[in-house]
N, C-alpha and C positions, 0 to 999 in steps of 0.2 A: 574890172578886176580880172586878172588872171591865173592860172593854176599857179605857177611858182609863187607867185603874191600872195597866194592864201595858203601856202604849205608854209611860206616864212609866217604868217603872221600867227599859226597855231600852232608854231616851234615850240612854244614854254605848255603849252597846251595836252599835247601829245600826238602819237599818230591820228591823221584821218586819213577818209576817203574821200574825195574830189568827185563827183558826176556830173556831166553835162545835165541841165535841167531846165527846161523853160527857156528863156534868155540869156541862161546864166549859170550859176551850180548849186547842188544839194552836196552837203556839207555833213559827213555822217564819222557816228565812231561807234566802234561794237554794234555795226548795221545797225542804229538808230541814227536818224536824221535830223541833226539840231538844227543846223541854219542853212539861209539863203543867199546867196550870194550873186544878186541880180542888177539890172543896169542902175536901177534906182539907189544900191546900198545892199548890205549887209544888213541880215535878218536874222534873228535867234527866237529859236522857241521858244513861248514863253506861256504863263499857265498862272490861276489865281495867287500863286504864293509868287512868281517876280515881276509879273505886271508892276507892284507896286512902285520896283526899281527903276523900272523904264521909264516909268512916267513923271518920277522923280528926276529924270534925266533928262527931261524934256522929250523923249522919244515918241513917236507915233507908230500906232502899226500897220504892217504891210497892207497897201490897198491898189488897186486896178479898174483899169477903166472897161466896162464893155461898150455895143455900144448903144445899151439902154442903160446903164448905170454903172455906179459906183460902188464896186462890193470891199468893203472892210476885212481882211482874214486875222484876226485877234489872236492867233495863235502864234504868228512870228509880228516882232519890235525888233524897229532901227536898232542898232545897235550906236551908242553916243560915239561920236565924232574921236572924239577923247581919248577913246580908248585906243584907238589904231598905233597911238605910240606910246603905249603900257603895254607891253605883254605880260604882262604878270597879271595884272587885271583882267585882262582881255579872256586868259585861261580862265580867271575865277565863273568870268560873265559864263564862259562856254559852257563851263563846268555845270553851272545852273541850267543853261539851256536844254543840256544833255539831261538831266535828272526831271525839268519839266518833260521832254520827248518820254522818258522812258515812264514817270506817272502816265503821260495820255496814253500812250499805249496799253498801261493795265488796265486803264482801264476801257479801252477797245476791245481788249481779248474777248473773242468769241466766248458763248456760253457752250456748255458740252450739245453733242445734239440730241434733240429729243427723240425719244424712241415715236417710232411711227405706228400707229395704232391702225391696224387694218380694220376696216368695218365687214361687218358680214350685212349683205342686204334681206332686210324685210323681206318673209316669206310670203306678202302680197306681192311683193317685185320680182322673187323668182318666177313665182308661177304666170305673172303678165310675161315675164321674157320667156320663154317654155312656151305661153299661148302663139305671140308672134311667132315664135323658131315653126311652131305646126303649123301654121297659117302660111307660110311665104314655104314649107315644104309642100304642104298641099296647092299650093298655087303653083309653083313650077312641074312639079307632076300631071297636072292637069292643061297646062296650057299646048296648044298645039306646037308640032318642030317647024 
């Protein structure tokens, strides 16, 4: 697939943004990144509430070979065949994938950060560090030049 092919095909959809990515492109709108658009097919993000669709679709999800295995990524599905000449549909699919992208991101959102708690050391540890510091001063003073 190539850029003008995927700017037609999310005409009914609305603007995106196109990125080189991987073998292929990331597919974003409002800087969130719905789909994939790689040698294998078209991928959309997808999350407990439209799995159910895809798989009703016959769809499978995106997976890759290393080369110890076979890793599954459950978060983008094929998108059906079907759709490539509905654009009216094809918006609805995006439209979902988009609204899965931005749930996983909420809940990715970092937590605030925690305050960092300075400790003070045990007043047996200052006085060991205080003993060394006098020791290794009394030993350079004393050692011959």
């Amino acid at each position: 697939m190539d850029r003008e092919f995927l700017i037609d095909l999310f005409a009914d959809f609305g603007p995106v943004t196109i990125r080189k990515m991987f073998s292929g492109y990331g597919i974003s709108a409002d800087g969130i990144n719905f789909a994939l658009a790689l040698r294998a097919g078209l991928f959309f993000r997808a999350d407990e509430v439209t799995i159910p669709d895809f798989a009703a679709e016959g769809s499978k999800p995106f997976q890759y070979s290393t080369r110890a295995k076979t890793v599954l990524v459950n978060s983008y599905w094929e998108l059906p065949a079907r759709l490539f000449d509905d654009s009216e549909e094809l918006a609805q699919w995006a439209r979902a994938a988009l609204a899965a992208a931005q749930r996983a991101k909420v809940k990715k959102r970092p937590k605030g950060k925690k305050a960092v708690v300075k400790k003070t050391p045990a007043k047996k540890t200052v006085k060991k560090r205080a003993a060394k510091k006098a020791v290794r001063r009394v030993g350079k003073a004393t050692r011959p030049p």
